[in-house]
Structure formats: C-alpha cells, structure tokens
N, C-alpha and C positions, 0 to 999 in steps of 0.2 A: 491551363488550370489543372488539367489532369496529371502534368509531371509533377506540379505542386505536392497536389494528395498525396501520391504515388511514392516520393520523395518524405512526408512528412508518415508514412507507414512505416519507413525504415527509419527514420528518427524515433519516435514512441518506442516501436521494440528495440531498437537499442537500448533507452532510457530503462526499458524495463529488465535487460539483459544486463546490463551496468547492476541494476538494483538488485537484481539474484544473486550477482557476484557480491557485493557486498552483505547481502544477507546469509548468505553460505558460508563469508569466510572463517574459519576455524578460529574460536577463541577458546580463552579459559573458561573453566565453568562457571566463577563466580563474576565473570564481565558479561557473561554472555547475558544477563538481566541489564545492564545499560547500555546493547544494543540496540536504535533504533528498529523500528518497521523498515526499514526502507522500500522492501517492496508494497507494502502496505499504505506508504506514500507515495510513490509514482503513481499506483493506480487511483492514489484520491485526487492528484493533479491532473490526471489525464482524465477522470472520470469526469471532473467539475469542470475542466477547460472545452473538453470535446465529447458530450455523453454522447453525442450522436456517431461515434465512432470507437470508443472506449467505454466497456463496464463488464457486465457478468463475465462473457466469454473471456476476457483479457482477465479477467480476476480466476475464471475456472484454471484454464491453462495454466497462469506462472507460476498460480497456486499448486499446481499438480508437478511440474518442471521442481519448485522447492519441495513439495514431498520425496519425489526422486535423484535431490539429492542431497538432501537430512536423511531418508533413508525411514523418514515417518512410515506411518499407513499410507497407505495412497486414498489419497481423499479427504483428509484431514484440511491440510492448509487452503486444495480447491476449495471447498465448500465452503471455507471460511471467509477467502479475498473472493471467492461469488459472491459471499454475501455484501462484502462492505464495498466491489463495484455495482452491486443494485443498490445500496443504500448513499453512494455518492450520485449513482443518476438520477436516484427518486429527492433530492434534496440539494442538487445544485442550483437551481434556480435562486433561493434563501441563502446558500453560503457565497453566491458570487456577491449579493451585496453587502456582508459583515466586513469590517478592518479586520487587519492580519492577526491581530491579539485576539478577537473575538473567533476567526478560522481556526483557530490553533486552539481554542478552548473543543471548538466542533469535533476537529480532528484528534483531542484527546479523548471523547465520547467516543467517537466513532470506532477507534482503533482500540477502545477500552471494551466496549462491546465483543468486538472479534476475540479480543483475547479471550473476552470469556465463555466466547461460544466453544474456541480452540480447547481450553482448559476442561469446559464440560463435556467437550467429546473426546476428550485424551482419559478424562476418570468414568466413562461408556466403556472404552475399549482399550485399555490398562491403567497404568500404577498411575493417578498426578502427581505432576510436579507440586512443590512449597505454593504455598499461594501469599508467604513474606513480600516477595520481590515480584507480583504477577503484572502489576498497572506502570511499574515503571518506565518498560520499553513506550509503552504506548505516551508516558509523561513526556519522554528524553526527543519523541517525536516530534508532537504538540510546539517543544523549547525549538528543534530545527525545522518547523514548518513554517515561520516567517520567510526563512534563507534560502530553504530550499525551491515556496512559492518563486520569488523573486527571482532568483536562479533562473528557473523553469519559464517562466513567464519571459525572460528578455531572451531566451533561448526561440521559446515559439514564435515571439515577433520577428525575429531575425532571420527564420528560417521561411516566414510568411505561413504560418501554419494559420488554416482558420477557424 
C-alpha cells in the first residue's frame, strides 16, 4: 500500500509539473487571454479527488514555482492557487456530487474568483491589466473541465490512486 502512495506522489507532481509547463509556455500577447488555468485545474482535480493529500500547500508552491517563472512578484500567483486549493478542499464534498456541466459551471466561479483576487493584487502593487478579456481564461477552462476531469480520473484509477 505504501509503494501505491508513494508512487501516486510522483504522479500528481508531475501532473502539476506538466501544468507549469503549459502555463509558462510563451505566447502572443493577444492569445495569452485564451489560455486556459491549467495550473489552476490540476489543482482543482487533485484538490477534489484527494484533499486529504492535495490543497493549500500544493497551491502555495506551484504557485510560487509560476511566479518564478513569469517573473511576477513573488507571491502573487502563491496566494492566489492558496487560495483556490483551500477553496477546492473546503467545497469538494458538494462538487463530487454535481454532473460534469454543472463542475464546470463551479470551476468557472472558482477560477473567476482567483483571477480576480490576482487582478486586485496586481492593481495593489502595480499597473492592471485590461479587465476586457480578464474571465475568459477562467471561461476557456470551465469548456476543458469536462475533458480534462475524465482524463484525469481514468488516469487515477489506472494507476489505483485512492
């Protein structure tokens, strides 16, 4: 049971290492608003699947890992995926029983929150951004949170995560 665990540690941080990688990768400035969260999903799948093992700290961390290498403040995106892995463990209970359309309505709150905590602590401690294009990442998410659930989910059974 123990190489299970032990085994399914290195699986999540990958997933979430996967998810840095794509949320760093370099784009245009005007696509860079229909990029998803994706680290911002990983952690709502790992928060709701396993809070007992995934939330604030795994949300302080990658958060702090993508400030360091956006090149933000340091502290910004922590604080931020702190908050929304406290807010998947204080509320997974209620989202494991919704259908995937109504998760994905959740997960547009959810992630719509953060951005805007992001947003007010970026116009705290300099210039905001447009606030035109601010909900869409968190929209584009919500549309891949069906896919990525299900993904994720035949992944963890496969690997016997519990």
């Amino acid at each position: 049971m123990a190489k299970n665990q032990f085994d399914g540690f290195w699986f999540i941080q990958l997933s979430f290492l996967l998810a840095l990688y794509l949320q760093a990768l370099p784009m245009q400035t005007a696509l860079l608003y229909f990029r998803p969260e994706w680290l911002g999903l990983v952690l709502l799948f790992w928060s709701l699947s396993l809070p007992q093992r995934v939330g604030i700290f795994h949300g302080f961390f990658w958060g702090l890992m993508l400030d360091l290498i956006e090149g933000t403040l340091l502290g910004h995106n922590a604080l931020v995926f702190a908050l929304l892995g406290y807010l998947g463990n204080r509320f997974y209970q209620r989202v494991r029983m919704y259908s995937l359309p109504k998760q994905a309505a959740l997960v547009f709150i959810l992630l719509s929150i953060v951005q805007l905590v992001f947003q007010w602590l970026q116009g705290i401690f300099g210039p905001m951004a447009g606030l035109s294009y601010l909900l869409l990442p968190s929209l584009i998410s919500a549309v891949l949170w069906p896919w990525l659930f299900t993904l994720m989910q035949g992944l963890k059974r496969r690997l016997s995560l519990i």
